[in-house]
C-alpha positions as CSV (number, residue, x, y, z in Angstrom):
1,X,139.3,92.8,115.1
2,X,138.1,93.8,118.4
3,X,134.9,91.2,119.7
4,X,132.4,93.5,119.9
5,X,132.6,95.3,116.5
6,X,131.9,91.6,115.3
7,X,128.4,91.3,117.7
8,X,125.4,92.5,116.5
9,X,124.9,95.8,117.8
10,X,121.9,97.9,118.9
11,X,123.4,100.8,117.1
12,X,122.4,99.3,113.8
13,X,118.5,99.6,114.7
14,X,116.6,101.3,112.1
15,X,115.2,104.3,114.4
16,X,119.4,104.8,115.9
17,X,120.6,104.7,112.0
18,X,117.6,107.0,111.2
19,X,119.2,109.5,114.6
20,X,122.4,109.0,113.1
21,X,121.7,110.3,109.5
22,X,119.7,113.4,111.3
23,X,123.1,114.0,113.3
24,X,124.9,113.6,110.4
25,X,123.1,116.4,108.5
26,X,123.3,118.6,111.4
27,X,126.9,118.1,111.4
28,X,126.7,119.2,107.4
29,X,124.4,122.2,108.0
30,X,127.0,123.6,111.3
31,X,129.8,123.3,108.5
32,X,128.1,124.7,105.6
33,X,126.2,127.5,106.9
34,X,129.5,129.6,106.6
35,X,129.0,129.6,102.7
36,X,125.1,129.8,102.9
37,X,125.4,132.7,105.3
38,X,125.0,135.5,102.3
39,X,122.4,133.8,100.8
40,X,120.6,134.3,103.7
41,X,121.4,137.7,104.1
42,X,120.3,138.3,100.7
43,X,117.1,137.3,101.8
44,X,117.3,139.4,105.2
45,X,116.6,136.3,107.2
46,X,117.8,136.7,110.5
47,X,121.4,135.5,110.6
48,X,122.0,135.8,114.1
49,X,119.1,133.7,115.0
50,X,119.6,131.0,112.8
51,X,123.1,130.7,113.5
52,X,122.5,130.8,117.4
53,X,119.9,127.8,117.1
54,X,121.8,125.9,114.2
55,X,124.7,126.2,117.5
56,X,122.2,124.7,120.4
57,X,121.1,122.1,118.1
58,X,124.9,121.4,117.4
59,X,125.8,120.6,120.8
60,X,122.3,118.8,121.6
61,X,123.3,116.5,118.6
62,X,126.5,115.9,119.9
63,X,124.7,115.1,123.5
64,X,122.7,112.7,121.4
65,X,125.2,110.9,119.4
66,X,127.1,109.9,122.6
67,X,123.9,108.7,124.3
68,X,123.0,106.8,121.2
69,X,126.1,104.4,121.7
70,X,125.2,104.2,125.5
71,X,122.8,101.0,124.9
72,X,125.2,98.7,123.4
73,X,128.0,99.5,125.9
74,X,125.8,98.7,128.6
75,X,124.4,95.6,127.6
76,X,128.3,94.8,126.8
77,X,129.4,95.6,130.9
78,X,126.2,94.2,132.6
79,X,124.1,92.3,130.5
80,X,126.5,88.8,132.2
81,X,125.9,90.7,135.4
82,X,121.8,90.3,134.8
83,X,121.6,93.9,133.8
84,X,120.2,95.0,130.5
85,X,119.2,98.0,128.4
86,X,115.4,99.0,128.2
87,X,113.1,101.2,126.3
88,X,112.2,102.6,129.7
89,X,115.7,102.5,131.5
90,X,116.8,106.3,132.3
91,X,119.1,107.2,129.9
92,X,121.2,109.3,132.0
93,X,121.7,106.8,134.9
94,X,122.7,104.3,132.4
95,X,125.6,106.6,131.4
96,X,127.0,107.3,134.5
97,X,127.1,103.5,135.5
98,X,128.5,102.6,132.4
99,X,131.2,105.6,133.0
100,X,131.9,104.4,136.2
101,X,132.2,101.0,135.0
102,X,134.6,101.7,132.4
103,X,136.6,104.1,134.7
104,X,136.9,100.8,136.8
105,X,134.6,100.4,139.3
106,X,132.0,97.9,137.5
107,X,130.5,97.4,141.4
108,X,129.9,100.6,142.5
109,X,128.1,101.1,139.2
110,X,125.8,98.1,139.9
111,X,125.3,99.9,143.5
112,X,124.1,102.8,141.8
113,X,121.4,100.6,139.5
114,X,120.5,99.2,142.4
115,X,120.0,102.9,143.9
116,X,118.1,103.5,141.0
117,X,115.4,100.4,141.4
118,X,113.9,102.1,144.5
119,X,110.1,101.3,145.4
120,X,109.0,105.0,144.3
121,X,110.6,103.8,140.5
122,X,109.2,100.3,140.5
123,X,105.8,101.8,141.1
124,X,106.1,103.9,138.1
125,X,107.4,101.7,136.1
126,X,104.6,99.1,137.2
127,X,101.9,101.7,136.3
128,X,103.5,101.8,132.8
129,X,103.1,98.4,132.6
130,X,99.9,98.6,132.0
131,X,100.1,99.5,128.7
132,X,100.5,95.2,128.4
133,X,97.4,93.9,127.7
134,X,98.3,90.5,129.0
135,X,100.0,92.2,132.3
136,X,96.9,93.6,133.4
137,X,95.6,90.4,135.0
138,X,99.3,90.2,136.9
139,X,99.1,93.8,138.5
140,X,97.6,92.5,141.9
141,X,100.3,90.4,142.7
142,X,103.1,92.7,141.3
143,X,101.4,95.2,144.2
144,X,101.9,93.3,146.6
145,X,105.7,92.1,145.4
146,X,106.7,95.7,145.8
147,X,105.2,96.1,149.1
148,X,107.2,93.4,150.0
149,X,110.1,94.6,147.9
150,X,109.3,98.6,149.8
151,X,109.8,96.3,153.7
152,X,112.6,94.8,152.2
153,X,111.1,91.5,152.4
154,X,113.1,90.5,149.1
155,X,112.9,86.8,150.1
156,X,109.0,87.0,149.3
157,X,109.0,89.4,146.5
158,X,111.8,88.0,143.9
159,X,109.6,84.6,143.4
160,X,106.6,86.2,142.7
161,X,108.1,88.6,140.0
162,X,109.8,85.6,138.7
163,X,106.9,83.9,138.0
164,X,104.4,87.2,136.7
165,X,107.8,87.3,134.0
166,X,107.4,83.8,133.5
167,X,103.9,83.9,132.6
168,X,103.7,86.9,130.5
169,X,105.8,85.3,128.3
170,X,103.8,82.5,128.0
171,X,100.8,84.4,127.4
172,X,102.6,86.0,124.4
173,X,104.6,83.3,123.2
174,X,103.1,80.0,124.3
175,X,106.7,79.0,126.1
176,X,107.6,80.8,129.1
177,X,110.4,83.1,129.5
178,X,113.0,80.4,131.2
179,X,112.4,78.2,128.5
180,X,115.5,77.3,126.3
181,X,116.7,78.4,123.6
182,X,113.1,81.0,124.1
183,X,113.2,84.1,121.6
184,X,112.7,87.2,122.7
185,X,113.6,89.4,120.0
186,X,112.2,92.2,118.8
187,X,112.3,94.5,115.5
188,X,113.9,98.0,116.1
189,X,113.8,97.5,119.8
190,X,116.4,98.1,122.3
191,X,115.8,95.4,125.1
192,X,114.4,93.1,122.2
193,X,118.0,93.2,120.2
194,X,119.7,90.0,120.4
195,X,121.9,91.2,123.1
196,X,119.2,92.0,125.4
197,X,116.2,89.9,126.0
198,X,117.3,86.5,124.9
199,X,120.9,86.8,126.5
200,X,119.2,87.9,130.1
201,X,117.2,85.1,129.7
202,X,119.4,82.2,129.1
203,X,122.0,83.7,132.1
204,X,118.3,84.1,134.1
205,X,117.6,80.3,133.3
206,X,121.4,78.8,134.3
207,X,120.8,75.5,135.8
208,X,122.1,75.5,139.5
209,X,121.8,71.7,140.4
210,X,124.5,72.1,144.0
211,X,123.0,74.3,147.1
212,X,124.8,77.3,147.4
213,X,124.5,79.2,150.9
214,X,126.2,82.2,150.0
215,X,124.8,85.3,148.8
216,X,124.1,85.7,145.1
217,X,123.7,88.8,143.0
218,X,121.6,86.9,139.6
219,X,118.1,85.8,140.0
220,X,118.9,82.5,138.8
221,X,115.3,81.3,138.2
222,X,115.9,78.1,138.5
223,X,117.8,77.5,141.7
224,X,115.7,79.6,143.5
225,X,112.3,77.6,142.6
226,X,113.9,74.9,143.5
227,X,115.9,75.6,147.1
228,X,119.2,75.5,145.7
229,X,120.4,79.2,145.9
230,X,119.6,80.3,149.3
231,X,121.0,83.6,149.3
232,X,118.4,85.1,147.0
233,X,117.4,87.1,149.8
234,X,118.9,90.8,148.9
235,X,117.9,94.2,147.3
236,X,120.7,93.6,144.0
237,X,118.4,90.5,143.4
238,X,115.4,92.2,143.5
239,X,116.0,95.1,141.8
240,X,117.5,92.8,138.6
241,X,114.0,91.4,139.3
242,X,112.2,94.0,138.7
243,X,114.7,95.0,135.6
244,X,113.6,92.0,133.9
245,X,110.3,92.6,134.1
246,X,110.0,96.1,132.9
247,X,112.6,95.1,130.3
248,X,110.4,93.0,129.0
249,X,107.4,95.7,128.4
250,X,108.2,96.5,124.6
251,X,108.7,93.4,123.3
252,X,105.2,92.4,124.4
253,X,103.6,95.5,123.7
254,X,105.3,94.3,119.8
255,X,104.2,91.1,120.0
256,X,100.2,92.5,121.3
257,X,100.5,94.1,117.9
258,X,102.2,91.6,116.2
259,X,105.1,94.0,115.3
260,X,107.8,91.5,116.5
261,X,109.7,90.5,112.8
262,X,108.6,94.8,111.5
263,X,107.2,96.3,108.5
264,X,106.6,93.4,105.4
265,X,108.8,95.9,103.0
266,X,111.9,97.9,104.4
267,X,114.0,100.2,102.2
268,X,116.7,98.4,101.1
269,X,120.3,99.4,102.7
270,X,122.4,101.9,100.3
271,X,125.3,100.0,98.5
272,X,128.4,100.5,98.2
273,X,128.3,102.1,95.2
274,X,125.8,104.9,96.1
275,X,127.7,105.8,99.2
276,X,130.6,106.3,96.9
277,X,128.7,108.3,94.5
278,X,127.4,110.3,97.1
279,X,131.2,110.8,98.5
280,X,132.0,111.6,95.1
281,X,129.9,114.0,94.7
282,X,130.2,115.6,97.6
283,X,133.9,116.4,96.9
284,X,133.1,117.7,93.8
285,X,130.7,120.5,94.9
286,X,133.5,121.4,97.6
287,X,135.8,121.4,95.1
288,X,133.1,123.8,92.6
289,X,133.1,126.0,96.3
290,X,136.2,126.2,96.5
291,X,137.1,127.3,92.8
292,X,134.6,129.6,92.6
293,X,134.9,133.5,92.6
294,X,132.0,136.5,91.6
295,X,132.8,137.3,87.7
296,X,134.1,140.2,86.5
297,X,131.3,141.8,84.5
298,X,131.1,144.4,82.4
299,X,127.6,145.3,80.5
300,X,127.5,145.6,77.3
301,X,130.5,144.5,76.9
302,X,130.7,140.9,77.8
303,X,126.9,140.8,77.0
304,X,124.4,143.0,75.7
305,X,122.3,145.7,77.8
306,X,119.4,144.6,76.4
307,X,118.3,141.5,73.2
308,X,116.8,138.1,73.1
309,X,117.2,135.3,75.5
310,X,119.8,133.5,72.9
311,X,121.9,136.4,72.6
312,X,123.1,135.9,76.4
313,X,125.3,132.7,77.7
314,X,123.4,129.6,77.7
315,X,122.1,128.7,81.7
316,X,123.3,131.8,83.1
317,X,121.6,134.0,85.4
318,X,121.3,136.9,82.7
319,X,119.7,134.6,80.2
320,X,116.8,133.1,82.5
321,X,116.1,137.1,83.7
322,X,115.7,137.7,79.4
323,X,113.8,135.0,79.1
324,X,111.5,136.2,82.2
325,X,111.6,139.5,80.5
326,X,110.2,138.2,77.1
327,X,107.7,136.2,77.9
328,X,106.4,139.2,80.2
329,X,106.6,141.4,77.0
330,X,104.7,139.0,75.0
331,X,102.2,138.1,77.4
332,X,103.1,134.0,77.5
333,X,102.8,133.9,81.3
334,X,102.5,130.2,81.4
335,X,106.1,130.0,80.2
336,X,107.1,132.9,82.9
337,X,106.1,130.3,85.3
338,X,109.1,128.5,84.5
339,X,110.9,131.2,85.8
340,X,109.7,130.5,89.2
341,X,111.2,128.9,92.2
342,X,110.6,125.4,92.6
343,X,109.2,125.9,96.5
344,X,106.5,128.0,94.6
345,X,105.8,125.6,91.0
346,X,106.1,122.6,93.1
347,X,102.7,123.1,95.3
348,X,100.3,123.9,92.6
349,X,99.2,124.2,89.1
350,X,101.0,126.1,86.0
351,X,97.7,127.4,85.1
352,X,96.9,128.9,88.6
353,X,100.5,130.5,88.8
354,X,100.2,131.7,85.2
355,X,96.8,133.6,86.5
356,X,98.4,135.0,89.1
357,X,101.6,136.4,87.0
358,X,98.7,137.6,84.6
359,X,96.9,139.7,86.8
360,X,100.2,141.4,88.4
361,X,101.4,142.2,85.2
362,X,99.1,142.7,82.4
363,X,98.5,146.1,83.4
364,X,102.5,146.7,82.7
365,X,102.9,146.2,78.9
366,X,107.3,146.1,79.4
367,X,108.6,148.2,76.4
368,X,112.5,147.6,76.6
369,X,115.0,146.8,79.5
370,X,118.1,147.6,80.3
371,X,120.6,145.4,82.6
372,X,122.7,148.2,84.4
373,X,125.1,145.4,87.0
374,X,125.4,142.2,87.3
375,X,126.7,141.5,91.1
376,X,127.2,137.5,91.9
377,X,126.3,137.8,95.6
378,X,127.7,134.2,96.3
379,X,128.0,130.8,94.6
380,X,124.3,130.1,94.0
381,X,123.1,133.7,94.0
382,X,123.1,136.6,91.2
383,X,121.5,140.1,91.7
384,X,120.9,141.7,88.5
385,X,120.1,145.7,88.5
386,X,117.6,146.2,85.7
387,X,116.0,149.5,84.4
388,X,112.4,148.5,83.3
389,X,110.5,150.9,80.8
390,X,106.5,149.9,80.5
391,X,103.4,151.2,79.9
392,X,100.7,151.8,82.4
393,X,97.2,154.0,82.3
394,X,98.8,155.3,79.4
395,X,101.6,156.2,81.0
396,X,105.5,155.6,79.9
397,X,106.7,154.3,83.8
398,X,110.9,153.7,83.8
399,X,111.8,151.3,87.5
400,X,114.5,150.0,88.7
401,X,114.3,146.7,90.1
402,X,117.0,144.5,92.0
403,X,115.9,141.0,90.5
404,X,117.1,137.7,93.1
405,X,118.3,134.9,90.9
406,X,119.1,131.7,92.6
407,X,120.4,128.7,91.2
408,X,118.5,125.2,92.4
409,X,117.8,121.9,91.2
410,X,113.9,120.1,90.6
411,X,112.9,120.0,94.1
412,X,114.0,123.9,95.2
413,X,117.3,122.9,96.5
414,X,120.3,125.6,96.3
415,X,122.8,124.3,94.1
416,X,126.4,125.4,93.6
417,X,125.9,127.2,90.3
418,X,127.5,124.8,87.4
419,X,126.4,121.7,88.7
420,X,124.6,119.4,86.4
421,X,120.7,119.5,86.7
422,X,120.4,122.8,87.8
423,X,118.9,126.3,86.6
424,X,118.1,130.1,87.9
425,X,115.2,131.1,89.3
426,X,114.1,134.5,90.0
427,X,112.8,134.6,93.4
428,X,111.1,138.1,93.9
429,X,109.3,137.2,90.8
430,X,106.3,139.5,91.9
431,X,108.4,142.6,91.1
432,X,105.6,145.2,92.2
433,X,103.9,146.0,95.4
434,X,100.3,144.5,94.9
């Protein structure tokens, strides 16, 4: 098994998994739209449209699912270099040095971070900062670091960073960010994951007990308080500084707001056995799509013209249209509602819907009907062409009326007609102009 696919991995944060499943369904919805594509005609939607911005979100999805595994494989190149990942880190610079790193070139990839720490960055980031509570007291001397750090007076800036990281820890945490064994981790955060914070800090806090003249490129705390690294003094040394320090802004705007260990209750994880019955089921709706073809009907023939709701096929579309039909003819519009899409009976009350169906059709008194064709526009969709005879002002009125039937389960979903825990609705169930 490779090593890192046994570390724990910033991928596995709550809000990534949460990106993940959203990328996963737009993934589903670019290769499903091809069979939902007449339903939405049916419904003159505009095709084109949808299907041009289903496409842009496709390809900003895939954009986002590569940049969501850009965290873990920078903390994996450069977190023993003194690098890590931060909630404030630009995204996009973090790709390329961690595509130039893997193409090879690991230093020319910390040149470019370093490029990226310039004093016109720090100062933003230092103004953002401020959102600490505990920083605000530090902000003076950070100034001052950075003009240091802007005259490239590195020498005098590094220590005084050092020590404004040192103490906002302690502030937080009552032990200092050099500490040992200190934990700085954080729920759902990307510089508070286990392989950020806590792992900069114990490579920060290395104990460098022999004088080492050469140049280094780690801000080893603890030989340079104590005059033991003495070639501290360069701009890859500060700007790893100043990394440190903004990395550290989440987890202390989470520990402010004691958010540190995350919500009391989380959803517990899906098990095994639901993700297989999801699979499952999955495979048998494809396998419902795939076997599924418009009837052959023929009125009258393979069901009657006109007659009670028993009379036609149990759950078909036909049967819900007679039982729409009926209850119209016998004025029980509170069981008409039934009839009704569930995007409609799920936002309000039977008894205001069965009011509404009342005063559109009470005026109609429905004599007979007759079902003329029965077209099954796609798996989840019937039209049914239906001659209407009523009464009206004491007048005999004969219509012709296209009714929509789509087949859905309890919360207005489209189903693949024959699935379990589904049934029609009609959906232009206002039949005449107002």
């Amino acid at each position: 098994m490779d090593e890192n696919t046994q570390k724990p991995r910033i991928q596995n944060n709550p809000s990534i998994k949460k990106a993940e499943q959203q990328i996963k369904l737009i993934k589903a919805a670019k290769r499903g739209f091809p069979y939902v594509k007449p339903i939405f005609k049916l419904l003159k939607a505009d095709v084109p449209g949808i299907e041009s911005t289903l496409n842009n979100t496709f390809e900003k999805a895939k954009s986002m699912e590569l940049m969501l595994t850009i965290p873990d494989r920078f903390n994996d190149l450069f977190s023993t270099r003194g690098w890590i990942f931060y909630e404030m880190m630009n995204v996009e610079i973090a790709r390329k040095a961690v595509e130039k790193a893997e193409g090879g070139d690991i230093e020319g990839a910390e040149n470019d971070l370093v490029d990226y720490f310039n004093p016109e960055m720090v100062e933003v980031h230092l103004g953002f900062m401020n959102a600490v509570k505990a920083f605000r007291p530090r902000i003076i001397l950070a100034r001052k670091a950075l003009t240091d750090y802007r005259e490239e007076r590195y020498h005098a800036c590094v220590p005084v960073i050092l020590a404004q990281l040192d103490g906002l820890v302690n502030d937080l945490n009552n032990v200092g960010f050099f500490a040992k064994g200190v934990d700085l981790t954080a729920w759902d955060s990307l510089a508070g994951h286990s392989s950020g914070l806590s792992a900069l800090a114990q490579i920060l806090a290395a104990k460098r007990t022999t004088i080492n003249t050469g140049k280094i490129s780690i801000p080893y705390r603890h030989g340079i308080q104590h005059g033991m690294d003495l070639g501290y003094d360069n701009k890859m040394v500060a700007a790893k500084t100043w990394a440190a320090l903004f990395a550290i802004r989440d987890w202390a705007i989470k520990a402010e707001k004691g958010e540190l260990k995350g919500p009391k209750e989380t959803k517990p994880p899906t098990s095994f056995r639901e993700v297989l019955n999801q699979l499952k089921e999955n495979e048998a709706d494809k396998a419902r799509l795939e076997s599924w073809e418009p009837r052959v009907i023929q009125t009258g023939k393979d069901f009657p013209t006109s007659g009670e709701p028993e009379e036609y096929v149990e759950g078909s579309p036909e049967q819900e249209l007679a039982k729409y039909l009926y209850n119209w003819k016998t004025k029980r519009y509170g069981l008409m509602v039934g009839s009704l899409p569930k995007r409609i009976t799920n936002k309000t009350t039977t008894g205001k819907l069965a009011g509404e169906l009342k005063t559109h059709y009470s005026t109609k008194n429905i004599k007979s009907f007759e079902i003329l064709t029965v077209t099954d526009n796609a798996a989840a969709v019937t039209t049914i062409k239906t001659k209407l005879i009523y009464e009206e002002d004491s007048k005999t009125i004969e219509n012709i009326i296209d009714f929509r039937l789509l087949y859905e389960d309890q919360s207005g979903k489209t189903m693949i007609r024959g699935k379990p825990g589904g049934n029609w609705v009609i959906y232009n169930y206002l039949v005449f102009n107002p």
